[in-house]
N, C-alpha and C positions, 0 to 999 in steps of 0.2 A: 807512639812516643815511648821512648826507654826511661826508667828511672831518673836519668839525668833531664829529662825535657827534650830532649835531643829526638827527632826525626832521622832514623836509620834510614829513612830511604833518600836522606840529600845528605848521608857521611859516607860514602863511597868516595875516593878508592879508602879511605880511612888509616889509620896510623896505629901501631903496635903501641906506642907511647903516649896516645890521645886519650877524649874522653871517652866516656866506657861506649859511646857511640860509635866512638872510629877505631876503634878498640873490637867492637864487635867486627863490625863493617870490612876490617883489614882482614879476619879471622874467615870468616865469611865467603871471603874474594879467595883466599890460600887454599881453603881446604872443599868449598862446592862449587864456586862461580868457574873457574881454573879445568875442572876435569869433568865439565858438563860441552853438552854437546848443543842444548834446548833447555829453558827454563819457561814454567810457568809461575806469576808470581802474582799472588793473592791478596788482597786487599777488600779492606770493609772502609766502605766513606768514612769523615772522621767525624768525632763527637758531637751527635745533635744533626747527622746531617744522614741522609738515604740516598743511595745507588741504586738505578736500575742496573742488573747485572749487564754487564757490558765488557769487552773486548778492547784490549788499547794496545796499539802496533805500530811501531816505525813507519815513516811516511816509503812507499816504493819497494816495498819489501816483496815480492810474488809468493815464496815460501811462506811466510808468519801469516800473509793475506789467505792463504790455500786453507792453513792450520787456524786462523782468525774461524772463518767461514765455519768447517766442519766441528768446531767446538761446540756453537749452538744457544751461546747468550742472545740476549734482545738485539744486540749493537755490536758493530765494530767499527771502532773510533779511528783512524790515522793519529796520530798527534806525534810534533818534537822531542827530542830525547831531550830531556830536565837532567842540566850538570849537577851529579853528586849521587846519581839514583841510581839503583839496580838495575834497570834497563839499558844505561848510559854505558855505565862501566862494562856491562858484558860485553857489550857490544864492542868493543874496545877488546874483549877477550877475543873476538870471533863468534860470539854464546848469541845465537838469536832469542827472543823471550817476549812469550804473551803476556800481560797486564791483565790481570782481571780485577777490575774493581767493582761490588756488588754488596749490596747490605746496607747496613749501621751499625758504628763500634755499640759494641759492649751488649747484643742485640743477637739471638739467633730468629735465623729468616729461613725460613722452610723452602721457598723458593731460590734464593739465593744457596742453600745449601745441597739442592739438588741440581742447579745449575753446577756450581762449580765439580760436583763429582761427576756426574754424565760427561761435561764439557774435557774432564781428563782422560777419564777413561777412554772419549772420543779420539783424543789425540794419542792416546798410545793404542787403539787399536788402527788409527793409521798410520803409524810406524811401524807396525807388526810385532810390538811389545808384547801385546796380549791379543787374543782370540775376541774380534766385534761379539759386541753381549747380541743372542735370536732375534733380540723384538727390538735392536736400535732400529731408528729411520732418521734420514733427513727430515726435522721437519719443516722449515721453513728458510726463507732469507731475513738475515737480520738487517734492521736500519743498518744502514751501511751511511759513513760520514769522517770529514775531512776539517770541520771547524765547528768547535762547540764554543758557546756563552755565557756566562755568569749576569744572569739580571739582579741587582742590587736592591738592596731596600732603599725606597727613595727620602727616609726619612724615620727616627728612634717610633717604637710603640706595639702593638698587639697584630701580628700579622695575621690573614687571613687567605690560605691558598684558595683558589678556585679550579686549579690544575693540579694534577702531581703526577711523578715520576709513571712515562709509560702512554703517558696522552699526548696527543700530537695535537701544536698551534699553529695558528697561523701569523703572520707578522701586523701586529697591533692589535692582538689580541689580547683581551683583559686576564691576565694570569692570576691575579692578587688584588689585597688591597694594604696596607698597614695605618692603623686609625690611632689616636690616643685612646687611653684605658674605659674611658666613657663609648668609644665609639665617635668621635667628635674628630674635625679637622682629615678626615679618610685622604689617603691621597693612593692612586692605581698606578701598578704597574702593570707593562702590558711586554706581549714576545717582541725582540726585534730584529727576529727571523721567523721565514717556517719553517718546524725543524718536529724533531720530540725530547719533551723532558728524560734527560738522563737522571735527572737529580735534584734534591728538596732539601729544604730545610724543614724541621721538624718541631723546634720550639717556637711559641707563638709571641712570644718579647723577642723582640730586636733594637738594633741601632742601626742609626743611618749609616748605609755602605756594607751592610751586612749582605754577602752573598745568600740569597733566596731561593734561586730557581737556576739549574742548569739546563740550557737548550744544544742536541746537536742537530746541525744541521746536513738534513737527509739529502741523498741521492734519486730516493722513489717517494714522493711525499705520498701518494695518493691513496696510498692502502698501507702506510708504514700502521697506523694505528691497531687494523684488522691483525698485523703479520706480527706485532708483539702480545696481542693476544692470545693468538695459534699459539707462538713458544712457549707463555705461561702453561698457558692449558695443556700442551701435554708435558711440561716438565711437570705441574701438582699432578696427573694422572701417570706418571710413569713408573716403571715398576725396578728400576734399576735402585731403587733407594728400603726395597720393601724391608722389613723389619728380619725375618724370617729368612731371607737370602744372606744379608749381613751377619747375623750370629752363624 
């Protein structure tokens, strides 16, 4: 959110004469969006909420799908282009563009932060931008998915996850519970798909109807869990982020 309150990423195509959101937005579109070729576009969940790092790409795209892949987050999502958004509008340009959303605002995440630079580097050493780093590899397939979920709090009070981001459910499976302050009147929510959490909420007061728990739902259930494991573990081992290479 900009100063104004305003979400730049639903003030696309934006106005020279707007608020300072569409304002930016038109700015934005004239002088990077216009004379790109490929965007990657970066995102931390929003306030109070976690991302597993994850991939999000126009539905039928074979190129973004090639470039999803070799980036190297846990997931890559399909989803709708959202009118007003960076992704919307490039695409309007001719500008294809990965989504990467991973983290929590206001929050550095070690993992998230090595994701999204491996995950670049990846891409422009498949473009022949830059020289592949000795010791990259493939290292795994990510949950691959075409429909995620938002399970809601089913009622105000003190939430308690029993899953979070990264752990694969199964459908009617107990995810949470949200109870009053005592503990008193609990009522459960459960998945209502199999899939894996992309995403959590992170403070434990809610209100009813508060998004909680995000589910996408996979294409390989069966070892999605094992295969976001492998990705974490060697992005915290990997040596693309060492201290000593960077200075």
């Amino acid at each position: 959110y900009l100063p104004d309150r305003r979400d730049l990423n639903r003030s696309f195509p934006g106005s020279a004469r707007g608020s300072l959101a569409a304002q930016l937005a038109a700015k934005f579109l004239k002088e990077v969006i216009c004379h790109c070729s490929l965007g990657i576009d970066i995102h931390s969940a929003a306030v109070h909420r976690y991302n597993l790092p994850q991939i999000r790409i126009a539905p039928n795209n074979e190129n973004l799908r090639e470039l999803a892949m070799l980036f190297g987050a846990h997931a890559v999502i399909e989803s709708p282009l959202r009118p007003g958004s960076l992704r919307d509008i490039a695409r309007g340009e001719g500008v294809d563009m990965l989504l990467m959303e991973a983290g929590e605002a206001l929050r550095f995440d070690e993992l998230s932060v090595r994701c999204g630079v491996n995950g670049v580097l990846n891409v422009m050493a498949h473009l022949k931008m830059i020289q592949p780093h000795p010791e990259a590899t493939q290292v795994t397939i990510p949950a691959r998915s075409r429909r995620a979920l938002w399970v809601r709090a089913p009622r105000g009070g003190l939430c308690m996850l029993q899953q979070k981001s990264g752990d694969a459910v199964k459908k009617g499976e107990v995810i949470g519970r949200v109870a009053g302050i005592f503990g008193d009147d609990a009522m459960e929510f459960r998945a209502p798909i199999d899939g894996i959490i992309i995403g959590h909420a992170v403070l434990p007061v809610v209100n009813q109807g508060d998004a909680l728990v995000h589910i996408a739902e996979v294409m390989r259930f069966g070892d999605v869990e094992e295969r976001v494991d492998q990705i974490t573990e060697a992005l915290l081992n990997d040596r693309l982020l060492d201290e000593d290479e960077l200075i």
